[in-house]
Each structure stands twice: as structure tokens, then as C-alpha cells.
C-alpha positions in Angstrom: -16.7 7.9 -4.4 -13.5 7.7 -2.7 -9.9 9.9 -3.2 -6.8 8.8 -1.9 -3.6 10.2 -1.0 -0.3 8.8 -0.4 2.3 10.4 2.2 5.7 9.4 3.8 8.1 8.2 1.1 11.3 9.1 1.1 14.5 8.2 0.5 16.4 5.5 3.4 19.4 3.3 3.4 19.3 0.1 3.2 17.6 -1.5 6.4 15.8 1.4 7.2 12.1 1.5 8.0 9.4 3.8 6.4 5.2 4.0 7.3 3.7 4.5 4.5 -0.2 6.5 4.9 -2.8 6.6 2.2 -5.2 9.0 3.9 -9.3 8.2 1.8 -11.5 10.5 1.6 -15.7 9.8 2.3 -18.2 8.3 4.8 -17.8 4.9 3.3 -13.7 4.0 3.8 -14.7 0.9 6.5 -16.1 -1.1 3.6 -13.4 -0.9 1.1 -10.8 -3.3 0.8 -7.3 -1.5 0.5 -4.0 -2.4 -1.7 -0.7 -1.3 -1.9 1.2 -1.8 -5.1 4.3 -0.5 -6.1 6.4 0.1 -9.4 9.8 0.5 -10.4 11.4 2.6 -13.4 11.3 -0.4 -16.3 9.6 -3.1 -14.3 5.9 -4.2 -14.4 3.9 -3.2 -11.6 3.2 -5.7 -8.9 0.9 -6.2 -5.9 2.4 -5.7 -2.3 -0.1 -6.4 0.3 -3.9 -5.6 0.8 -6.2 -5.5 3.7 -9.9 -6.2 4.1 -12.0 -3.8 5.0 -12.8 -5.6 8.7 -8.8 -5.7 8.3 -9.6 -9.2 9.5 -7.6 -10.7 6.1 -4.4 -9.6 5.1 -2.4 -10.4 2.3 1.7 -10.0 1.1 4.0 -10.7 -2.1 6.3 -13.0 -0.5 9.2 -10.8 -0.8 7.8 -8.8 1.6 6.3 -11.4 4.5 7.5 -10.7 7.6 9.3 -7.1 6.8 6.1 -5.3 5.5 2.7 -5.0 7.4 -0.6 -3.7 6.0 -3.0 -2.2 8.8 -5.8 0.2 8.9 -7.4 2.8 11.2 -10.7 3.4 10.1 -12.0 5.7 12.1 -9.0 8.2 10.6 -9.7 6.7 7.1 -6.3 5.6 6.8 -4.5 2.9 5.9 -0.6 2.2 6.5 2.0 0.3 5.1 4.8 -0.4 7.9 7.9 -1.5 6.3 10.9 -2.8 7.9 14.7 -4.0 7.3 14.1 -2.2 3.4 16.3 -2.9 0.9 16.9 -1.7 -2.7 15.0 -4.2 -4.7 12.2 -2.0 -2.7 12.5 1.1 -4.9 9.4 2.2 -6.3 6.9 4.2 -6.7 4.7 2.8 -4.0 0.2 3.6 -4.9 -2.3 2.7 -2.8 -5.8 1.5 -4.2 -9.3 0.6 -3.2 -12.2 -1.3 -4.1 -15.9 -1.9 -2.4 -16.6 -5.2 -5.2 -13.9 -7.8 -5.3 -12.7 -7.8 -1.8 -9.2 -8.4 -0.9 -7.3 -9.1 -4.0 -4.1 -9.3 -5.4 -5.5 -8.5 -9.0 -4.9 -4.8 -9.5 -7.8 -4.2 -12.7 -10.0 -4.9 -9.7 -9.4 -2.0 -7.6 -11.5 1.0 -8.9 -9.9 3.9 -7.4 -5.8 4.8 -6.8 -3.8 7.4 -5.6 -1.1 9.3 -7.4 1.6 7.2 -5.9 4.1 8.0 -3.4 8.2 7.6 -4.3 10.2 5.1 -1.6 14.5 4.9 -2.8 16.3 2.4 -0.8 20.1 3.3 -1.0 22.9 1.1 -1.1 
């Protein structure tokens, strides 16, 4: 139903800022709720924010509230992850996900489709 793609990692010093885009594909983007999650070399993966599909809710992990922000531009299909002051605890693969059932939810079984995953390194 839906493909996404995730573009603008790199790699930034410490206290840098990167946008993350997850560009979706279809007709349909506007009622999907969005996630971004992320995953480190060893660690679990873990939620990072998502977005309603109104964008009217958002939701962070609490290490990121008030660096990251989670916004969406449906009429380019796009949502963005804007983060700010990173540090290199933030290292990760970073994936966006979507899901037109459970709403906005930190719970990533519930998201049905993901992207391949873009790579963020924070530097020392």
C-alpha cells in the first residue's frame, strides 16, 4: 500500500543538527500515522517520536523532548524528523514506519510498513 524511503543521514559532531525525510509513496499518505525509530549496533530498537496523520498529536522518547521534532507535509508525502543539539547516544540507524490501524503509537509491531533505514553517527 505504501513504500517509504529514508534520506539525509549522515555523519555530525556532537551538537550538530540533521532533518531527517521519509519520502511515502501512494494516494493515501494523509491517513497514516508516521513513526520514527532508531537502532544502534548491539542495542534493542526503540521508538523516537510519531505523528498522527492530522499531525494534530505528536509523540517523543523522553531523551529526545525538546531536541527532536516530528512534522509532516502531506501534500509532498513526507514526513521529517528535525533534530537538534545531537549527541552520540543518538547513533543509529534511524527507520521510519507507518500504519493506517493503530494510530499514533509508540508500539513498533503495530506499524505495518518501514523503510530500509537511514544511518545518523554523532562524533565525539
Amino acid at each position: 500500500q505504501v513504500q517509504l524511503v529514508e534520506s539525509g543521514g549522515r555523519l555530525v559532531q556532537a551538537g550538530g543538527s540533521l532533518r531527517l525525510s521519509c519520502a511515502a509513496s501512494g494516494r493515501t499518505f494523509s491517513s497514516y500515522a508516521m513513526g520514527w525509530f532508531r537502532q544502534a549496533p548491539g542495542k534493542e530498537r526503540e521508538f523516537v517520536a510519531a505523528i498522527s496523520w492530522s499531525s494534530g498529536n505528536t509523540y517523543y522518547k523522553d531523551s529526545v523532548k525538546g531536541r527532536f521534532t516530528i512534522s509532516r507535509d502531506n501534500a509532498k508525502n513526507t514526513v521529517y524528523l528535525e533534530m537538534n543539539s545531537l549527541k552520540p547516544e543518538d547513533t543509529a540507524v534511524y527507520h521510519c514506519a507507518a500504519n493506517d490501524k493503530y494510530g499514533t503509537t509508540w508500539y513498533a509491531n503495530f506499524y505495518d510498513y518501514w523503510g530500509q533505514g537511514t544511518q545518523v553517527t554523532v562524533s565525539s
